[in-house]
N, C-alpha and C positions, 0 to 999 in steps of 0.2 A: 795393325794386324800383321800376322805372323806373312810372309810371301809364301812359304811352303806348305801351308795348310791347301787350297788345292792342292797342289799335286799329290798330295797325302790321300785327299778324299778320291780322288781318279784312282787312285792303286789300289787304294780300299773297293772304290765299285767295280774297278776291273777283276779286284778275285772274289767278290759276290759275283758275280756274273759268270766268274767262269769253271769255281768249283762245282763239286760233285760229292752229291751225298753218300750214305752205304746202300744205297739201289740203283745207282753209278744213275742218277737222274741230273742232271744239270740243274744247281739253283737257277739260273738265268731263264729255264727252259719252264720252272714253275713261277718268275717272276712273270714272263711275257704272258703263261697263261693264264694267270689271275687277274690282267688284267684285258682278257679276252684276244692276246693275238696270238695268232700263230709264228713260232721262234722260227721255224724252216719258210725261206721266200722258194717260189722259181715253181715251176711245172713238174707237176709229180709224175711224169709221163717217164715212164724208161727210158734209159739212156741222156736223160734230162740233167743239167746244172740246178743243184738245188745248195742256198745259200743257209748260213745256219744265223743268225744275225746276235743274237748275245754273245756267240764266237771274237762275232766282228767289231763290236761295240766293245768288248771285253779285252781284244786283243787293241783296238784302236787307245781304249784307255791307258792300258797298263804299259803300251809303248808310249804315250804322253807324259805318262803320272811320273814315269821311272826316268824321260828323258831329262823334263824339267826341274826335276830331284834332282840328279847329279850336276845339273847344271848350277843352279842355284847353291848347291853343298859341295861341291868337289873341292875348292879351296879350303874350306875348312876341314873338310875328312875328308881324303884321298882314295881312303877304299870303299865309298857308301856304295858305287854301284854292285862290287860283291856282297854287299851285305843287304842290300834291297833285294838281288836276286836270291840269293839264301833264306831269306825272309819269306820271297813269294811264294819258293818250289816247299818250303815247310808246312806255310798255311797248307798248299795245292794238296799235300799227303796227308796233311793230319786232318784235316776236314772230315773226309770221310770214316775214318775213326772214332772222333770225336761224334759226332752223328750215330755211330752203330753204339758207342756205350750209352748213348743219351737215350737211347729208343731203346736199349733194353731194359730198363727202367722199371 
């Protein structure tokens, strides 16, 4: 088995998790509710600390997925980590695009 396939599949779930459709909705934010949680933790009370947790889960991912990647591949390709991050920030934009021509259908 390949080693990098994790870290492949982490980078993958971290920008399912942390893009955004064309109703600026968070996929993450419709995962956690389909399966009955609530995405926001903490006290809805003003002035309150409230946690967004696919943020965090999303963000804990794709700093895993991406460290392990270059870890694992830096020797052989020297520039993967700009080319991961190039990769990530294109998905991040063109998602919500890609969703608004699919929905007008």
């Amino acid at each position: 088995m390949n080693k990098g396939i994790p870290y492949f599949l982490m980078i993958l779930a971290a920008l399912v998790l942390l893009v955004q459709n064309h109703q600026d909705v968070s996929v993450g934010d419709m995962i956690f509710s389909s399966l009955g949680l609530d995405p926001w933790i903490g006290s809805p009370t003003p002035g309150s600390t409230r946690y967004h947790l696919p943020v965090i889960a999303g963000l804990a991912l794709l700093v895993a997925g991406i460290f392990g990647t270059v870890r694992l591949y830096r020797a052989k390709y020297p520039r993967i980590l700009s080319w991961i991050l190039l990769a990530c920030i294109a998905v991040i934009y063109a998602f919500p695009l890609i969703t608004r021509a699919i929905g007008s259908l």
